[in-house]
C-alpha positions in Angstrom: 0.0 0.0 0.0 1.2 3.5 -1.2 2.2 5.9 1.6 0.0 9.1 0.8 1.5 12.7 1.2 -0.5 13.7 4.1 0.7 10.8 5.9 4.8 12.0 5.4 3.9 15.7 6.9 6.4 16.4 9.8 3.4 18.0 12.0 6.1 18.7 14.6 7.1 21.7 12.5 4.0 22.7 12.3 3.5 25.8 15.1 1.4 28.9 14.5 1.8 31.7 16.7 -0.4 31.6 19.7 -0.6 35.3 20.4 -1.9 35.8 16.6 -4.5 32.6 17.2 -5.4 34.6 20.7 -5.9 37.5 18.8 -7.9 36.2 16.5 -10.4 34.1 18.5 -10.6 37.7 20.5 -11.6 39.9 17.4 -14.2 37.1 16.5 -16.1 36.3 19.4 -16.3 40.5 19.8 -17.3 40.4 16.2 -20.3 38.1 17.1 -21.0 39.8 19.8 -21.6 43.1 18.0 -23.2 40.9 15.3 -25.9 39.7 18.0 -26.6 43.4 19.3 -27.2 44.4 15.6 -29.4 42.0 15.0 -31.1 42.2 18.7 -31.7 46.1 17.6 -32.8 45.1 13.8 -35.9 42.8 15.3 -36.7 45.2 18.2 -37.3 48.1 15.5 -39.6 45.7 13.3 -41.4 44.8 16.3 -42.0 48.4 17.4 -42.6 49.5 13.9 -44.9 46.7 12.9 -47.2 47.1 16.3 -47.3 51.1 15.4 -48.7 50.3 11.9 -51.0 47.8 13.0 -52.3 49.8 16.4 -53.5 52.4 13.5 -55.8 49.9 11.8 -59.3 50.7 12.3 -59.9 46.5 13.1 -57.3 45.0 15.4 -55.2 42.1 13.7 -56.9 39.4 15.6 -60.2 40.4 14.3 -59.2 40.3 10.8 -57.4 36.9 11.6 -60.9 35.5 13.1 -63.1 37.1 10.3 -60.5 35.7 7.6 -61.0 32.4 9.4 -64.8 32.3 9.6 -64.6 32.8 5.4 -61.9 30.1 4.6 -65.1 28.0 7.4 -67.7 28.8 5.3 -66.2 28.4 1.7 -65.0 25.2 2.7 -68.2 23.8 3.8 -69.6 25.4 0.3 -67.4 23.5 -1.5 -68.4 20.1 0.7 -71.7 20.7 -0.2 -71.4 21.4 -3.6 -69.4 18.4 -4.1 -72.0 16.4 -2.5 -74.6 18.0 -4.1 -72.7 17.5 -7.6 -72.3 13.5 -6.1 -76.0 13.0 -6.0 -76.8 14.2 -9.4 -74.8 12.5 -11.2 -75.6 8.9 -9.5 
């Protein structure tokens, strides 16, 4: 069996600098950090702006979800009845 390449590596020689590693790992975990806050900030504003826009609707989001839901209720009990309707003519 062949010996590959990665298997004749001396890793011995192989020793990055730990104060540039340190520094790195530093810079990213403050880079995430920052990263979290923007984003924290980014969904706070949606929120606030989104409950401003909807507080100035003249029928509350949960009315128009309930009112919504009643229609989808009753056109789908149409279409039951049609179908059965449509079942019974044809036999």
């Amino acid at each position: 069996m062949a010996e590959s390449t990665f298997s004749k590596i001396s890793w011995t020689e192989f020793r990055p600098d730990q104060r540039r590693l340190t520094t790195g790992a530093a810079l990213t975990g403050a880079g995430m950090l920052v990263s979290a806050a923007g984003v924290g900030l980014l969904v706070f504003e949606l929120v606030r702006a989104g409950r401003t826009w909807t507080g100035g609707w003249e029928v509350s989001p949960g009315e128009l979800a309930s009112r919504t839901l009643h229609q989808a209720q009753t056109a789908a009990q149409a279409g039951r009845d049609a179908w059965r309707t449509y079942e019974e003519q044809a036999v």
